[in-house]
Legacy VTK file of the C-alpha trace (Angstrom):
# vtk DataFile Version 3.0
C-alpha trace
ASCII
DATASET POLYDATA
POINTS 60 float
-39.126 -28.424 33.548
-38.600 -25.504 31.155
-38.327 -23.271 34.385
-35.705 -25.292 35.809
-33.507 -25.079 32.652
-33.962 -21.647 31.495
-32.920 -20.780 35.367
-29.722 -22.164 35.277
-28.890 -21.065 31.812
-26.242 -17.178 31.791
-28.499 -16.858 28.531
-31.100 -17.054 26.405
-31.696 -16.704 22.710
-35.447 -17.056 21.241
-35.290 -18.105 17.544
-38.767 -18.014 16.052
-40.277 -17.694 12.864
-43.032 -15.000 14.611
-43.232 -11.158 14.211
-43.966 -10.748 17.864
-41.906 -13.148 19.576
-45.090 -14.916 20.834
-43.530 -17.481 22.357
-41.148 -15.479 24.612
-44.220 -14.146 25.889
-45.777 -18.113 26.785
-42.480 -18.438 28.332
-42.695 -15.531 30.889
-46.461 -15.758 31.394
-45.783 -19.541 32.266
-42.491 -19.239 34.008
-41.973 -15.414 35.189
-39.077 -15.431 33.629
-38.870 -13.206 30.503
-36.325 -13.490 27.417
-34.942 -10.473 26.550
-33.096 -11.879 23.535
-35.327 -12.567 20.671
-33.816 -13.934 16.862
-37.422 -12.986 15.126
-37.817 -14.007 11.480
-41.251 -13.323 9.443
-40.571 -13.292 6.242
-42.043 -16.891 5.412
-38.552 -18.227 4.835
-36.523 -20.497 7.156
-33.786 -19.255 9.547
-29.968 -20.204 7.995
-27.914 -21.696 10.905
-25.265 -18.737 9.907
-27.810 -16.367 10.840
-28.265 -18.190 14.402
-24.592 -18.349 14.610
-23.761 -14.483 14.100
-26.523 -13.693 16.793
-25.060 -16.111 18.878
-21.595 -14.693 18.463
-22.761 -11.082 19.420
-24.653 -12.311 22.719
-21.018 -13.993 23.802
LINES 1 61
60 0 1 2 3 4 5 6 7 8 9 10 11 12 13 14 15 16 17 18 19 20 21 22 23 24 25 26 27 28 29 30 31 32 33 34 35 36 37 38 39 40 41 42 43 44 45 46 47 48 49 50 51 52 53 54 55 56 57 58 59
């Protein structure tokens, strides 16, 4: 299911509370299909949806 979506999707943006974007690596090793743009947070503190939004805006 993930497959199918991320496939049909012009991009992809990985928000995660992780130093090492661990979960864009699941992703690929699951799917073969690798996210090259990662939002990575680890500070302990929570992600502010104007952070998400100015990432957002540079990927457009």
């Amino acid at each position: 299911v993930v497959k199918k979506i991320l496939e049909k999707a012009k991009r992809v943006l990985n928000v995660e509370c992780n130093y090492t974007a661990q979960m864009s690596g699941l992703i690929c090793e699951k799917t073969g299909i690798e996210i090259k743009n990662n939002l990575l947070k680890f500070d302990g503190r929570p992600f502010y949806p104007e952070e998400i939004i100015a990432r957002i805006k540079k990927l457009l």
